[in-house]
C-alpha positions in Angstrom: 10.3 34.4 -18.5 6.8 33.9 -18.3 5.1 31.7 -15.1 1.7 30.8 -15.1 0.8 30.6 -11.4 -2.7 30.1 -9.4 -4.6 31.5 -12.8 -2.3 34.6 -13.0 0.5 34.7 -15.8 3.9 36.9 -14.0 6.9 38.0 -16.0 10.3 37.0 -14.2 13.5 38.6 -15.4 16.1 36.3 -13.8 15.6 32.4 -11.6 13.3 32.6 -9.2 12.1 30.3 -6.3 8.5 29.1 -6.5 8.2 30.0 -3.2 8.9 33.6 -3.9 5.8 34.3 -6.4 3.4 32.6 -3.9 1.4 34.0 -0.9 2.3 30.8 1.6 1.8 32.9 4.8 -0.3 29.5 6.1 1.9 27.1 4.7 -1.2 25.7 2.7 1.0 25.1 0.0 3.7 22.0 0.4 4.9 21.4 -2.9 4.3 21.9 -6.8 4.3 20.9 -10.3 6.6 22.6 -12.6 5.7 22.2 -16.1 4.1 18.5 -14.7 7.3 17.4 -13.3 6.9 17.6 -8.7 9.2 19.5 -7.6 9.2 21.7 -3.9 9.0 25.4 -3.0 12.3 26.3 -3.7 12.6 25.0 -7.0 14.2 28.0 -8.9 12.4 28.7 -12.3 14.8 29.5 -14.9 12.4 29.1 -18.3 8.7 29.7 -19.0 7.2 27.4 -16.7 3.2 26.5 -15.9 2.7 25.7 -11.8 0.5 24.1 -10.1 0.5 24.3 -6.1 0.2 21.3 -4.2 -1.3 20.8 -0.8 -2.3 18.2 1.7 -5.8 17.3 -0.4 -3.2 15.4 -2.4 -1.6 12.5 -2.1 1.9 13.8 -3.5 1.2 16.6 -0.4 0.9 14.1 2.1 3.7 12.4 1.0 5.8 15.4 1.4 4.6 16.2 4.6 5.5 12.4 6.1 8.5 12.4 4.9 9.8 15.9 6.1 8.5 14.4 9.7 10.4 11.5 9.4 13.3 13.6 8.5 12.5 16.0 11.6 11.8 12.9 13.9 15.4 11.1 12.8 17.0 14.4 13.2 15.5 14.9 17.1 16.7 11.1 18.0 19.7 12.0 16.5 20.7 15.0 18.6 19.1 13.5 22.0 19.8 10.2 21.7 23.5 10.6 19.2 24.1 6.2 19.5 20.4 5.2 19.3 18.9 4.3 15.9 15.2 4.9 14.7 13.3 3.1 12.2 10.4 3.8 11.0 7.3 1.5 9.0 4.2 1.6 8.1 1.7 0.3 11.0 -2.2 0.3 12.4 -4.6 3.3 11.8 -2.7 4.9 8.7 0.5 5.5 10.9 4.4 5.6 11.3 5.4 3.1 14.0 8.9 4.2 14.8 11.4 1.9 16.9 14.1 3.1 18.9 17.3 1.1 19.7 20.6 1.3 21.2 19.6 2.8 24.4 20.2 0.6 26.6 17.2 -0.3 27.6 13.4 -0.6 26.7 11.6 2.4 25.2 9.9 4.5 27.8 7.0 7.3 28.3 10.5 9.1 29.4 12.2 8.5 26.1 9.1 9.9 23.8 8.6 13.0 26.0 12.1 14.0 25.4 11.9 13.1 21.7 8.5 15.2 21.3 10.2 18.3 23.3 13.2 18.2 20.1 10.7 17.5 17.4 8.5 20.3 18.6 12.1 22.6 19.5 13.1 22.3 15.6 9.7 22.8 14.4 9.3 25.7 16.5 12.7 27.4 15.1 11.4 26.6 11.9 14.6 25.8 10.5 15.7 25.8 6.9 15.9 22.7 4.9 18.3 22.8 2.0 18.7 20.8 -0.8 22.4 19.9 -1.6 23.7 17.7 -4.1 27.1 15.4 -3.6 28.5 12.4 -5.2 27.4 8.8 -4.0 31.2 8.2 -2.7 30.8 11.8 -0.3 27.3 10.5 0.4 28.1 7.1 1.3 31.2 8.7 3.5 28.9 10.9 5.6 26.4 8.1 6.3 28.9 5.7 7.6 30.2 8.7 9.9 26.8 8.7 11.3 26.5 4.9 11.6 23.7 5.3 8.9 25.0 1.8 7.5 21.9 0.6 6.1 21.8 3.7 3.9 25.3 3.4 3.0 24.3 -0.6 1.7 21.6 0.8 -0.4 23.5 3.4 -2.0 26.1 0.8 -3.5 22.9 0.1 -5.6 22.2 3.6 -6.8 23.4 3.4 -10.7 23.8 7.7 -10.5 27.0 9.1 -9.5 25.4 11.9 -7.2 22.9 11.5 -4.9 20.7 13.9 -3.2 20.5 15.3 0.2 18.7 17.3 2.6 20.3 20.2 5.3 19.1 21.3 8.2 21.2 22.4 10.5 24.1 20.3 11.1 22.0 17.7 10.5 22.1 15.7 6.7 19.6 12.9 5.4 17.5 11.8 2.2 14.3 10.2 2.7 13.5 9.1 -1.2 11.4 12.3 -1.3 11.3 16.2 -1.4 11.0 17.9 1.6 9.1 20.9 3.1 10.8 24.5 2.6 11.6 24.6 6.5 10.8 22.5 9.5 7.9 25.3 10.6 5.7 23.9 7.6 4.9 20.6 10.3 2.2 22.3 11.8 -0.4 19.4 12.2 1.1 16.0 13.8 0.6 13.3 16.7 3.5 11.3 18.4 1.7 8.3 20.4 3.3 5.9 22.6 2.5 2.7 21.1 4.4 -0.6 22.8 7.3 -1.1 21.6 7.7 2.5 20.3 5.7 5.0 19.2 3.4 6.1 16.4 3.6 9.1 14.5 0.0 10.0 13.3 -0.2 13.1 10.1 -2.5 14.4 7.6 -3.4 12.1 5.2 -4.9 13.4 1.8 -7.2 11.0 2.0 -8.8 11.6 5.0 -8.9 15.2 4.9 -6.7 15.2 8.3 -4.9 13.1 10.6 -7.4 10.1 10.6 -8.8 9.4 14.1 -6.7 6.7 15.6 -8.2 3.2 15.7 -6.2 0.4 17.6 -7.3 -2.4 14.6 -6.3 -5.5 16.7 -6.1 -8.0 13.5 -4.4 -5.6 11.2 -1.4 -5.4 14.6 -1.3 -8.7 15.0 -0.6 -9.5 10.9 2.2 -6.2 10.9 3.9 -7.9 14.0 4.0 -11.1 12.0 5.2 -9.2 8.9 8.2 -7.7 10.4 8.9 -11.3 12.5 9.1 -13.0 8.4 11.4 -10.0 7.5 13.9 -10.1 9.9 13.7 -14.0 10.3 14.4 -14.1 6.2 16.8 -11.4 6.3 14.6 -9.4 3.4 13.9 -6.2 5.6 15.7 -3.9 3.3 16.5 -3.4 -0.4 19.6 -4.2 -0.3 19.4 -7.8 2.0 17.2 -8.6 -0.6 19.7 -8.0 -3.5 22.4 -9.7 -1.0 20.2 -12.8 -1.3 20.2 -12.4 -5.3 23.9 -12.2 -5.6 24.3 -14.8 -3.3 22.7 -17.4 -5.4 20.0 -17.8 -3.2 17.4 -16.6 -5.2 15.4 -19.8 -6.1 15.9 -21.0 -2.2 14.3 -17.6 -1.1 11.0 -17.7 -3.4 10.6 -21.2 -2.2 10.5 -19.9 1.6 8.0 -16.9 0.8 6.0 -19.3 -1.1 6.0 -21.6 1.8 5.1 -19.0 3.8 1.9 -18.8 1.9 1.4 -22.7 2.2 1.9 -22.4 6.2 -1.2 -19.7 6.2 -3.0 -21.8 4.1 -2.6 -25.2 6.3 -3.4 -23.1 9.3 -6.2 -21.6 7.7 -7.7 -24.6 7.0 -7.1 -26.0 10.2 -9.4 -23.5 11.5 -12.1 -23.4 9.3 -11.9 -27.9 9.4 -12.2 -27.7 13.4 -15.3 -26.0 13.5 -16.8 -27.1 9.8 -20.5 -28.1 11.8 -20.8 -23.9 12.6 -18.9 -22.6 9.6 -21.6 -22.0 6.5 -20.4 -19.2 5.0 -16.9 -18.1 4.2 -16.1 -14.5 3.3 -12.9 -13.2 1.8 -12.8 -9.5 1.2 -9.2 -7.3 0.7 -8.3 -4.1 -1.2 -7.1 -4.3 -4.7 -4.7 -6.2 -6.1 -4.5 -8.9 -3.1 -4.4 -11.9 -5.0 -7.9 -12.8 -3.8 -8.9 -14.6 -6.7 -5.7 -17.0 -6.4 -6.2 -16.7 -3.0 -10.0 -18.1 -2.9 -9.1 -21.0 -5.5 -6.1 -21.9 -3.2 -8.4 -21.9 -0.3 -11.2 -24.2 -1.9 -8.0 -26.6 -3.0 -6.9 -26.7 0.5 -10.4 -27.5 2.0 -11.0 -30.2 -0.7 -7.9 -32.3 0.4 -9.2 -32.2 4.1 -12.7 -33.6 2.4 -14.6 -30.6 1.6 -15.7 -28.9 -1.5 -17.1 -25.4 -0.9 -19.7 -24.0 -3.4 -18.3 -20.7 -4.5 -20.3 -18.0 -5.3 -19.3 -14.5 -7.0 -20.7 -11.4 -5.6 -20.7 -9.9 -8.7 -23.5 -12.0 -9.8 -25.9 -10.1 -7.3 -25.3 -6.6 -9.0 -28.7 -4.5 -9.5 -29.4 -4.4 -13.0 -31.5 -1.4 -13.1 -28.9 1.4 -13.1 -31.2 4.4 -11.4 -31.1 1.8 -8.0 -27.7 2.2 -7.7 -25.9 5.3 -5.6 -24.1 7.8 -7.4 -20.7 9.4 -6.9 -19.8 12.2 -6.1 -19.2 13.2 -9.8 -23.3 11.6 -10.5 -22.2 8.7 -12.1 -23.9 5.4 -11.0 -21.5 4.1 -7.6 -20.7 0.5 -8.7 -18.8 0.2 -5.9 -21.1 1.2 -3.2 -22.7 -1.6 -0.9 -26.2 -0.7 -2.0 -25.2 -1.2 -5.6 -25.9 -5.2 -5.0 -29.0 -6.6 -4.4 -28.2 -7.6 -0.9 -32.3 -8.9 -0.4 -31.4 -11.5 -3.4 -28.3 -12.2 -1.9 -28.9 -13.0 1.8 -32.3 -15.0 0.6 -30.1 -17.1 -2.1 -27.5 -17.6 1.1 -30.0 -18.4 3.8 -32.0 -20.8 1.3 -29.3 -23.0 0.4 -27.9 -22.7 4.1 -31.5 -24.6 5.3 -31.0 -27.3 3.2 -33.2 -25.7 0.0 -32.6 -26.3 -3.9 -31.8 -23.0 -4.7 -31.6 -21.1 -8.6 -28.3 -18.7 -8.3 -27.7 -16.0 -10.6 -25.5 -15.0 -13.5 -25.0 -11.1 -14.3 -23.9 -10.3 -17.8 -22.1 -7.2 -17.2 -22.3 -6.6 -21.3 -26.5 -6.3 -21.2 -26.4 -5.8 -17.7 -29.0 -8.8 -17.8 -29.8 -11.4 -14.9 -30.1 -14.8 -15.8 -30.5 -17.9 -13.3 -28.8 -22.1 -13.3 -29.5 -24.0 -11.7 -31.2 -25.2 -8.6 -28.0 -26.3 -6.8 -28.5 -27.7 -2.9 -25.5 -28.0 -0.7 -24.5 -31.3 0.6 -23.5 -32.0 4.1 -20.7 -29.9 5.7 -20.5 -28.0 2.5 -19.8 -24.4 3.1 -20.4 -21.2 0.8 -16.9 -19.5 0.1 -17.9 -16.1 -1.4 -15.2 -13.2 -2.5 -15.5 -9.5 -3.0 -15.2 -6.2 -1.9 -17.7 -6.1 1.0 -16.9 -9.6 1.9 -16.5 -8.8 6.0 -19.3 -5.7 5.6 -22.3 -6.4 8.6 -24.7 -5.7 6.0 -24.2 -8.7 3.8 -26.8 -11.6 4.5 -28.1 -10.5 8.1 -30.3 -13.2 8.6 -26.9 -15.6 8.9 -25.4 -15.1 12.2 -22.1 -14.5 12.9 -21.2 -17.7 14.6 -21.8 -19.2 11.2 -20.1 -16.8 9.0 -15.9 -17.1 8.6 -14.4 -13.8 7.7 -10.9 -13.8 5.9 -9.3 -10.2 5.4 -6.6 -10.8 2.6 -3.3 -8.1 1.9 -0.1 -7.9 1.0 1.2 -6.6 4.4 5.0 -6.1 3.8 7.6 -4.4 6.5 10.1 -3.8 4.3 11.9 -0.6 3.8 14.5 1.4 1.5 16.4 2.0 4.3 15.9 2.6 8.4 13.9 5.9 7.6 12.1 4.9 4.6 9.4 2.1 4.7 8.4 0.7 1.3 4.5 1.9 0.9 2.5 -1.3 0.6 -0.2 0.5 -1.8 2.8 1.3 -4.1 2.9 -2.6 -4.4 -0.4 -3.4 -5.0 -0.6 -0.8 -7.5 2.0 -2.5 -9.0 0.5 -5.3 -9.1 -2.3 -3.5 -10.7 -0.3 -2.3 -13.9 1.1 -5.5 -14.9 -2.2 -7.2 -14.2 -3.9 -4.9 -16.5 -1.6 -4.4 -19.0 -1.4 -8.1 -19.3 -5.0 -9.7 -19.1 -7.5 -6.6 -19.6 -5.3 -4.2 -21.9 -5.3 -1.4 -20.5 -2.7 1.1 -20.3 -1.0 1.9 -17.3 -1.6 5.6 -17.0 -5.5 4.6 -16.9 -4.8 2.1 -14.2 -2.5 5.5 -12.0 -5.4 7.7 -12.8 -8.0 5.5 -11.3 -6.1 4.8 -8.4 -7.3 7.6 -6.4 -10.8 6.5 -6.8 -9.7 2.7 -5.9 -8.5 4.0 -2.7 -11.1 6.2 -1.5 -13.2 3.6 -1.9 -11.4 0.8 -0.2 -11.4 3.4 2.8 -14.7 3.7 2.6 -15.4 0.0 2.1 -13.0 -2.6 3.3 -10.8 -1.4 5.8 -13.2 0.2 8.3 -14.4 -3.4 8.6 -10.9 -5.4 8.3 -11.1 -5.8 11.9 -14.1 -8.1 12.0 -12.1 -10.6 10.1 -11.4 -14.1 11.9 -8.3 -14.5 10.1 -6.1 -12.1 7.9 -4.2 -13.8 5.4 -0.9 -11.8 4.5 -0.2 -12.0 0.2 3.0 -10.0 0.8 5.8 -12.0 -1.4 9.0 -10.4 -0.5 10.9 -11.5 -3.5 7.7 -10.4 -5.4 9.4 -6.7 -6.9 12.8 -8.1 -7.8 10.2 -10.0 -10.2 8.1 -7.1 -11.1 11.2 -4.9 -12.2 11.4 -6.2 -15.4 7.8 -5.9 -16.5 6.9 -2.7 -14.6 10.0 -0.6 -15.3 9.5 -0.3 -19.1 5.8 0.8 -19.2 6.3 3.2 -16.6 9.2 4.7 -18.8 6.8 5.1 -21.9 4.8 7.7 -19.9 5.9 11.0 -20.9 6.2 14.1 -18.7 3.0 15.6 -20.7 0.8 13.0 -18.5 -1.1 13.1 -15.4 0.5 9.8 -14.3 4.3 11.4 -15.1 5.2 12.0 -11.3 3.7 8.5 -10.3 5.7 7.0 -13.2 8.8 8.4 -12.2 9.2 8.2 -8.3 8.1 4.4 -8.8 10.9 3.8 -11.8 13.8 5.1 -9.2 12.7 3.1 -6.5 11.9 -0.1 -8.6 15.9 0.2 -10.2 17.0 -0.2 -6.9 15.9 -4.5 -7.1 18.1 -6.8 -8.6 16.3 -8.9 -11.0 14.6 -12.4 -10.5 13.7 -14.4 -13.4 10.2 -15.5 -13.8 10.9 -19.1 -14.8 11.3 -20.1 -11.1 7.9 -18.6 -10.2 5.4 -21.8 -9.3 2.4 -21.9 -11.2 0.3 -21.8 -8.8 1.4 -18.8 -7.0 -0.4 -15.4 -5.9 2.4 -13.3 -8.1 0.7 -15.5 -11.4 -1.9 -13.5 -11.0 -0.5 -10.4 -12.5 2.9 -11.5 -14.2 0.2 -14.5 -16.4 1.2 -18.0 -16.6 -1.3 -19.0 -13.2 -3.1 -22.6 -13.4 -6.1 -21.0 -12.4 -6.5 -19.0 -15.9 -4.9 -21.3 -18.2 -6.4 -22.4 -20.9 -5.1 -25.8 -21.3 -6.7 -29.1 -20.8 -4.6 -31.9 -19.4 
């Protein structure tokens, strides 16, 4: 067999472990791509095969490396604490928060001491982790010995026969990922004491690290919120959701999570109505894919039935047209979105202006000619305020000379805290990604595999953008619909099954496709028109074209 391995070609004469053709002496390596399909160390090669190695630069190496912590963090709670029960999700400052019950009592400084002594024993011993493979019934057997239950309701929804599993030690779990070679490979990790638990901090791909920790106060206070809606609606899990579903409930449930939306939105304009004589400028900013645009139509509805009209203003209308002002990437290409790629001068005089009481030209960008054009004047009528939406929405820089006291800042995300099972929470980027897809494939057509290869890009630069600046928001509005992928299924599931292993976006594809079968379906027809989810399935009344 011939390999082609870190620019070297090998001849193998009989299966081989990846592992075993690699120098991995400081476990830079965490994973690989064999022939494009992930796969982990100890894959054994039994045809010509082209590798690539995969470390914690990338995202599928981060990936690997959080879930083989969870898995060594479960497995420590485990053999301490045999009748307590972790779970983990997704919380503040690119974190785990994990939960502890069934001790008895309140999680202590105690309790995470003696879990941080295991975690660091089994790391230490760096112990083996096998791959096995047994059928679902063996699977679902073992769990419910362990009092795994949760994982033993999902399975019923796995359409496979066998399902996959990782040893170590006596000690067997499957975290919907693959896992490190051995338990020695977790060499970079924090464990935090965070009230009512504790965090669990690792590299992240993005950030070149473990990002430093940042206690973002509004972005706590919406996850709390979160996980009080999931366990009040009993749709914390896959399979409470697909209980719902089978139920007959379906239609009952949209109609709460819609409502939900409606709650934020009264409250929201509660807020902004009580203190309308200081409030002239409204900002909404969020991360892709957040339904702001539904979101800031919804808004300017709700403040119109309390008696007031804001004037909404684009901030893609203040773009620079001259192309060699704008900040370039890393790549040399012109940034478009980098703060200093809008005319912020134009912007906070057009903002102030109309704020003082002046008639005021605003502009129009043709993004075609990159040309600036102007309508106008427009002057703003009493207790009118500006509603404006984009990505730098809550940044200090835009429109200095307004102060604070007159600006309202509105951070909007889908912030869900649901999970797979116990030990796997369901990655909230992975939603809005696929909300991405089907918006694109839908109203701009593109293809999906552009939309997975850009992604990268789209996070780095909400990092670097939006979410160092989420905590200035006054209010964060959470577009989390948790009936939203029982929905999606149907429209994501087949284009991700068109994109062959010979693409870049093949390992994406897949991993989403196994955990989107897991959703029972939910027809579109009962979707309101007016709804955040329009936005990417089509059908919303803020893009149709009819005329009543």
């Amino acid at each position: 067999m011939k390999v082609k391995i870190d620019g070297k070609t090998l001849e193998i004469n009989e299966p081989t472990r990846v592992l075993q053709l690699i120098d991995n002496s400081d476990r830079r390596y965490v994973g690989c791509t064999v022939n494009n399909r992930l796969k982990d160390l100890k894959y054994i090669l039994q045809c010509d095969s082209e590798i690539e190695l995969v470390d914690l630069t990338m995202y599928d190496g981060s990936r690997i490396y959080q879930s083989t912590l969870r898995y060594v963090v479960a497995m420590a709670v485990k053999n301490i604490y045999p009748k307590a029960k972790v779970t983990f999700n997704y919380s503040v400052s690119r974190s785990i928060f994990a939960s502890v019950s069934g001790l008895g009592h309140a999680f202590t400084s105690e309790n995470l001491d003696a879990i941080s002594k295991e975690v660091k024993r089994i790391i230490d011993a760096d112990m083996e982790i096998e791959y096995l493979t047994m059928t679902k019934k063996e699977a679902m057997e073992y769990y419910e010995s362990i009092g795994y239950i949760d994982k033993v309701k999902v399975l019923k929804y796995r359409k496979q026969a066998e399902v996959h599993m990782y040893k170590c030690g006596d000690y067997m779990n499957y975290m919907y990922s693959y896992m490190l070679p051995s338990t020695g490979y977790l060499h970079t990790y924090e464990l935090k004491l965070y009230t009512p638990g504790f965090l669990i901090l690792y590299p992240r791909s993005e950030a070149g690290g473990i990002p430093a920790f940042k206690d973002e106060r509004v972005f706590r206070e919406a996850l709390r919120e979160a996980n009080v809606w999931a366990n009040t609606a009993n749709c914390d899990s896959i399979d409470r959701v697909n209980e719902i579903i089978e139920n007959g409930d379906a239609l009952e449930f949209i109609n709460m999570c819609e409502t939900r939306h409606n709650d934020q939105l009264t409250h929201l304009g509660d807020e902004i109505v009580s203190n309308v004589d200081n409030i002239k400028l409204i900002c909404v900013a969020g991360p892709s894919s957040s339904g702001k645009t539904t979101f800031t139509n919804r808004l300017r509805i709700e403040l119109k039935t309390r008696g007031y009209e804001p004037l909404m203003i684009s901030m893609d209308d203040y773009y620079k047209v001259d192309l060699e002002k704008y900040p370039v990437d890393e790549d040399g290409n012109p940034d478009f979105e980098h703060i200093e790629g809008l005319d912020l001068e134009l912007f906070d005089k057009t903002l102030f202006n109309l704020i003082q009481g002046e008639e005021t030209l605003l502009p129009r960008f043709n993004f075609k000619n990159r040309e600036r054009t102007f309508v106008g004047p427009v002057r703003l009528r009493k207790k009118q305020p500006i509603l404006i939406e984009g990505i730098h929405g809550l940044n200090p820089k835009i429109a200095p000379s307004i102060s604070d006291e007159n600006k309202f800042k509105i951070y909007i995300a889908p912030i869900g805290q649901s999970r797979i099972d116990s030990h796997t929470p369901i990655s909230i980027s992975d939603m809005r990604l696929i909300r991405r897809m089907v918006r694109d494939h839908y109203t701009r057509g593109f293809d999906i595999e552009r939309t997975i290869f850009l992604w990268n890009s789209v996070r780095n630069g909400e990092f670097k953008w939006i979410y160092q600046n989420q905590n200035n928001a006054d209010f964060v509005f959470n577009s989390e619909l948790s009936y939203e992928l029982c929905v999606m299924k149907k429209h994501i599931v087949p284009l991700l099954e068109k994109i062959g292993p010979e693409s870049s976006a093949y390992n994406t594809a897949r991993r989403l496709i196994k955990f989107m079968k897991y959703f029972d379906d939910i027809s579109d027809k009962w979707v309101p028109c007016n709804s955040i989810l329009r936005e990417f399935i089509g059908d919303s009344i803020f893009y149709t074209e009819d005329k009543i």
